[in-house]
Residue, then its C-alpha position, 0 to 999 in steps of 0.5 A: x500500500x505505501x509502495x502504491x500510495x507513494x507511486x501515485x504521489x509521485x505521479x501527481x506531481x510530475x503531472x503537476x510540474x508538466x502541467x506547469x511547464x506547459x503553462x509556463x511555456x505558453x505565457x512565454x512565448x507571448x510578447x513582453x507585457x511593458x508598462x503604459x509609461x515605456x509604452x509611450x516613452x518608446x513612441x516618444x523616443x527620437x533615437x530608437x533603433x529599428x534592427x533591420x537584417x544585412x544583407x545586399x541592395x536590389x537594384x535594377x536596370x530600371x533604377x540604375x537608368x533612373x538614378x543616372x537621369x536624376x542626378x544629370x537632369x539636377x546637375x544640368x539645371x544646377x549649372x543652368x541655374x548658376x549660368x542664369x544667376x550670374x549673366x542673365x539674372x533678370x529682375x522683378x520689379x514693383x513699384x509704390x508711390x510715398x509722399x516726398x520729405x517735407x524737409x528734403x531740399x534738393x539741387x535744381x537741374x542744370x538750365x540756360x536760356x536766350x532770345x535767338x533771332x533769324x530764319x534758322x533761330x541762329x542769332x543770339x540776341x541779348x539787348x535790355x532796351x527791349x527785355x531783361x531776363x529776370x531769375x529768382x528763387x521762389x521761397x515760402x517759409x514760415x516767419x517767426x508768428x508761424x505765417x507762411x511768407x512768399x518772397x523771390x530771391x533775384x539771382x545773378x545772371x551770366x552768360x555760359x556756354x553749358x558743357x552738358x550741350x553736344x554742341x557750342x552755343x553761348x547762352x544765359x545761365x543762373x550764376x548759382x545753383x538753384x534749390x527745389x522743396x515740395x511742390x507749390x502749395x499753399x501753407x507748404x515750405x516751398x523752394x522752386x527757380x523762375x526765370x521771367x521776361x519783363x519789358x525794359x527797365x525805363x529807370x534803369x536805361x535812363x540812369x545808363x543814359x539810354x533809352x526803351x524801345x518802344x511797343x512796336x519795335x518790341x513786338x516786331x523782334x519778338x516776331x522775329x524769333x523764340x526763346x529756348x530754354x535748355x534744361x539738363x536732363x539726368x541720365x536714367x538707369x534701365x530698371x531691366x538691364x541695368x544700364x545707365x543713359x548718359x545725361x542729355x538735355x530737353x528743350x523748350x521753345x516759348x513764342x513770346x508777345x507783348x499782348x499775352x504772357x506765355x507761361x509755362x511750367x515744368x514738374x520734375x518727378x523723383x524715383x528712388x531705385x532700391x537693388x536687393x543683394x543676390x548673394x552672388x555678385x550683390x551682399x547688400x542693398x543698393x539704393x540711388x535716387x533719379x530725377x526726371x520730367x513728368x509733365x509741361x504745361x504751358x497757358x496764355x494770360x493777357x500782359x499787364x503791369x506787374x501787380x502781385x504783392x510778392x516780395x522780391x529780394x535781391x540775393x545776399x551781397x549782390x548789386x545791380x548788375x550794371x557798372x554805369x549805374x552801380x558807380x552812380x550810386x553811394x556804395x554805403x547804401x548800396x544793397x539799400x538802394x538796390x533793394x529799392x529800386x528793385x521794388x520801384x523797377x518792378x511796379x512799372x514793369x510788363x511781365x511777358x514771360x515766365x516759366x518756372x520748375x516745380x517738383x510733384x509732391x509724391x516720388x516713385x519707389x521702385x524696388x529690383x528683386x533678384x533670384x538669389x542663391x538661396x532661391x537656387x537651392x530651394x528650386x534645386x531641391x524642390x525639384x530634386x522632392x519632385x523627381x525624388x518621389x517620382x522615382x521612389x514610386x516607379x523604381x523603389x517599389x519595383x525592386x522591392x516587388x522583385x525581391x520579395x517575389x524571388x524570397x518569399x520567406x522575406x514577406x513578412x520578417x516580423x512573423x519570420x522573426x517571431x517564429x523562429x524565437x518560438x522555435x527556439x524557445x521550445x527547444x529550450x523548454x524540451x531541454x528542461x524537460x528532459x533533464x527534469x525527468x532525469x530528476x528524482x521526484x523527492x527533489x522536485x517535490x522538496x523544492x515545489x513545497x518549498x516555494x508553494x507560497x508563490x502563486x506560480x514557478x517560472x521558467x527559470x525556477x525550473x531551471x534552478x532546479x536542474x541546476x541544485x541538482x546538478x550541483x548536489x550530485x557533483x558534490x556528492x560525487x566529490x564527498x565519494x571521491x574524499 
């Protein structure tokens, strides 16, 4: 009865620990359980690495030949690019308009003029008995109550012969430059040049000795010839080419009467040129300023005696320009004088002509944007995207089809993988197996009992136990040897 009793026992507990085995080896087998937290660490982590098998790259003639067809296609449109970017960069150009500085004085343009006579206007003709010329600058500035005051500062006149003419020509010039702020406005700091026509100056000649021509003899020389007026005209840049004209010159001929006063005026526009850097030939930003004529407008107004209420003054420290009739006068009192017998000359004086040079209040932005080096590399790799995922598509798949077609165990390498840890960890458990078989039961049962207040025995329990008992039996075989 014990011998049965004993038999049994043993065999419940080898179909126990079996039992346990296959338990363990099932749970084994599944992937490993981790926490919530290295769940979404394991996602989170920028460097984690995906173990990939070595093995050789597939490539095709169909890959090769595209690869090939990519990489000149993108070194041809590089040198192109580089071609174009140095020689042939073509800007786009936008414009804007902006108000002009109120506080901004700039330097009049060159100008020159006279009265030429004859068939083919050859003859230049300068006689104060029947004209003078008369050249202001036009000022309206706030006095010290904040009233803005109108005045023309006379300007002296010489005679030039203008070096931006293509040709000898002798002529009346301003014997100093001219200045020109904002346009003529009421309650505006104004500056712009004049240049008048008045008839003969009676006091003048009479003080000289000499005597006015009279009305009719006036008329008949005006009949006889123009006035031209000569302005220099800055050369423009091309905004497209970026080349410069060199400066020239416009002329106006002005027919003159005694009847009616031919008044004209001319608007001179302002642009500002801003060249932005291409970062191959240009770093920085150029910016230059042009000037240039808008427009002309010319009317007729009937001649009468000089009676608007503007103020003329004579430019600091100049006199009469007259020696005879400087030399009558006590030089003590000579700006004095001057300025009085400015204003007198004035209140008697006809006005036939006038012209004057005004300036538009807004100026001309116009800004060059170039394609830039950093635009050629984002075209370059935009287009190396483009042929990039159209080859991916044609060729990468292509290869990958033809691989897997020829190794179809690499389908799927995930599961392959899975398997064969399987496999292996199966051989591994058979490995126990057999050695725990080899294994008295009172061992194993000793053992069992020992960790029964543990709710399960691991795999590597089990393999504690095979390695105890290897371990005693090698110690008992030392004490048999002793």
């Amino acid at each position: 009865m014990d011998l049965q009793q004993s038999s049994a026992n043993e065999k419940q507990a080898e179909q126990q620990i079996n039992f346990k085995i296959c338990k363990i080896d099932n749970s084994e087998l599944n992937i490993s359980k981790k926490t919530k937290v290295w769940f979404f660490l394991s996602y989170a982590d920028i460097f984690r690495y995906l173990p990939v098998p070595k093995t050789n790259e597939v490539s095709t003639l169909q890959s090769q030949s595209a690869s090939i067809f990519a990489v000149s296609a993108l070194l041809g449109l590089f040198i192109y690019e580089i071609i174009t970017l140095l020689l042939f960069n073509q800007p786009r150009i936008t414009q804007h308009d902006q108000p002009i500085d109120i506080n901004s004085i700039y330097d009049a343009p060159d100008f020159a003029f006279g009265f030429f006579i004859g068939d083919s206007l050859q003859t230049f003709f300068n006689d104060d008995t029947y004209f003078e010329y008369y050249i202001a600058q036009y000022s309206q500035q706030k006095d010290q109550s904040g009233t803005y005051q109108s005045a023309e500062i006379q300007q002296q006149i010489a005679m030039c012969n203008p070096d931006w003419l293509n040709f000898q020509l002798q002529l009346n010039c301003p014997s100093s430059s001219l200045k020109i702020q904002n346009q003529d406005i009421q309650n505006e700091q104004v500056l712009f040049p004049t240049v008048k026509i008045l008839s003969c100056n009676e006091q003048k000649q009479k003080v000289l000795g000499k005597q006015c021509k009279t009305s009719q003899q006036v008329r008949s020389l005006f009949a006889q010839g123009r006035f031209l007026l000569f302005i220099k005209k800055q050369g423009q840049q091309n905004v497209k080419t970026n080349e410069y004209s060199d400066d020239s010159y416009v002329v106006y001929q002005f027919f003159v009467t005694i009847k009616y006063e031919n008044i004209g005026e001319t608007l001179l526009a302002r642009k500002i040129l801003q060249q932005n850097p291409d970062f191959a030939r240009r770093f920085s930003q150029k910016k230059s300023e042009e000037s240039y004529f808008q427009n002309f407008y010319q009317h007729l107004n009937k001649v009468n005696v000089q009676s608007t209420p503007i103020k003329r003054l004579l430019m600091q420290g100049s006199q009469i320009n007259d020696s005879l009739f400087s030399e009558s006068i006590d030089m003590q009192d000579q700006q004095t004088i001057n300025q009085r017998i400015l204003e007198q000359s004035f209140s008697s004086q006809k006005q036939y002509f006038q012209w004057s040079l005004n300036q538009v209040s807004n100026q001309k932005v116009i800004n060059q944007t170039y394609k830039t080096v950093p635009d050629l590399f984002s075209f370059l790799g935009g287009i190396w995207d483009l042929m990039y995922g159209a080859f991916v598509l044609l060729c990468v798949k292509r290869n990958a089809n033809k691989f897997y077609a020829q190794k179809k165990s690499w389908g799927n390498f995930d599961l392959f993988m899975k398997e064969k840890a399987k496999q292996k960890r199966i051989e591994e458990i058979n490995k126990i197996n057999i050695q725990l078989e080899l294994i008295p039961s009172e061992f194993k049962n000793q053992y069992i009992q020992t960790n029964e207040n543990q709710k399960g025995i691991k795999f590597y329990d089990l393999k504690k136990i095979v390695s105890q008992f290897q371990k005693k039996n090698i110690n008992n075989n030392n004490n048999k040897i002793l």
